[in-house]
Every structure is written in C-alpha cells, then in structure tokens.
C-alpha positions in Angstrom: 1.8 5.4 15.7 2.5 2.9 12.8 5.6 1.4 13.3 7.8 1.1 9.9 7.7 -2.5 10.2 4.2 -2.9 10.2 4.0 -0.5 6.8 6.4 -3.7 5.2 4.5 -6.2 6.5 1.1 -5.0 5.2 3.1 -4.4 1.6 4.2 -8.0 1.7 0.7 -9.4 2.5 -1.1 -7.2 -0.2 1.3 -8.5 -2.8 0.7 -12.1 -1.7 -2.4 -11.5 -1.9 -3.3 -8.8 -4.9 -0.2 -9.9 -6.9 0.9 -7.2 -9.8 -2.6 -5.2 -8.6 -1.2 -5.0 -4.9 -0.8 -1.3 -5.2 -3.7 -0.4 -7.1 -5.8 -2.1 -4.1 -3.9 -0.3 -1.3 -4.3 3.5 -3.2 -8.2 2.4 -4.0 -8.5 1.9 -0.2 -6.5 4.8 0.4 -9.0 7.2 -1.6 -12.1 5.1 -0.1 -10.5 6.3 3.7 -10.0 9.9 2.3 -13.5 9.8 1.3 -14.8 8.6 4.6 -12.9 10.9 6.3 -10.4 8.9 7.8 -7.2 10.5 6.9 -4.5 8.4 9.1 -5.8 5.3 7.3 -5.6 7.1 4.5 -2.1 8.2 5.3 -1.1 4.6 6.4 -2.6 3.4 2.8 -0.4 5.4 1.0 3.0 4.1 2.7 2.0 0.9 1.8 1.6 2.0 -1.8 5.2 3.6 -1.8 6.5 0.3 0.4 4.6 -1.8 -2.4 6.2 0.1 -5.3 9.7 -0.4 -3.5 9.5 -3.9 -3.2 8.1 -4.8 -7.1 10.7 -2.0 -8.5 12.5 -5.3 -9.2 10.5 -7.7 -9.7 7.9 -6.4 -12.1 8.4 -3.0 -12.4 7.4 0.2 -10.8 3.4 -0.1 -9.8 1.4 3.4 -10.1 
C-alpha cells in the first residue's frame, strides 16, 4: 500500500520537474497504466494528480 507521504512526494518531484504541466504528465501516465492494464498505478497516478492540483491551487492556479 502507498503510503500518503509517498503520493506528496511524487507531486513535489513532478512539479520540479514538469513545472505548470506536472499534472497533465501524471493523468497522461495515469490513462497510459489504465490502458496497459495496470489499474493500481493507474490509481496511484491519479492521487498525484489531485495532490498536484492541491499544491499549485495557490501558486498558479488549479491544473486539470
């Protein structure tokens, strides 16, 4: 089991990494796991989307 921690963490890193994309990386990922088959990844994908949206709320604005 993901630990909620670990969700936050991955958020952090996809927005130092992706930027103001960040969530649009982390859903395209999600929907290439669902496509695969692979529906905890998938599953664990989309938390990070909704942790990624929480975090940039502020700071540039809710990501879809």
């Amino acid at each position: 089991m993901v630990q909620e921690w670990e969700i936050w963490s991955c958020a952090n890193h996809a927005i130092k990494v992706h930027g103001e994309n960040a969530a649009i990386f982390a859903a395209m990922r999600s929907d290439e796991l669902m496509e695969e088959g692979d529906l905890a990844a998938a599953k664990f994908f989309r938390r990070i989307v909704t942790a990624i949206n929480r975090l940039s709320e502020g700071s540039m604005g809710r990501v879809h």
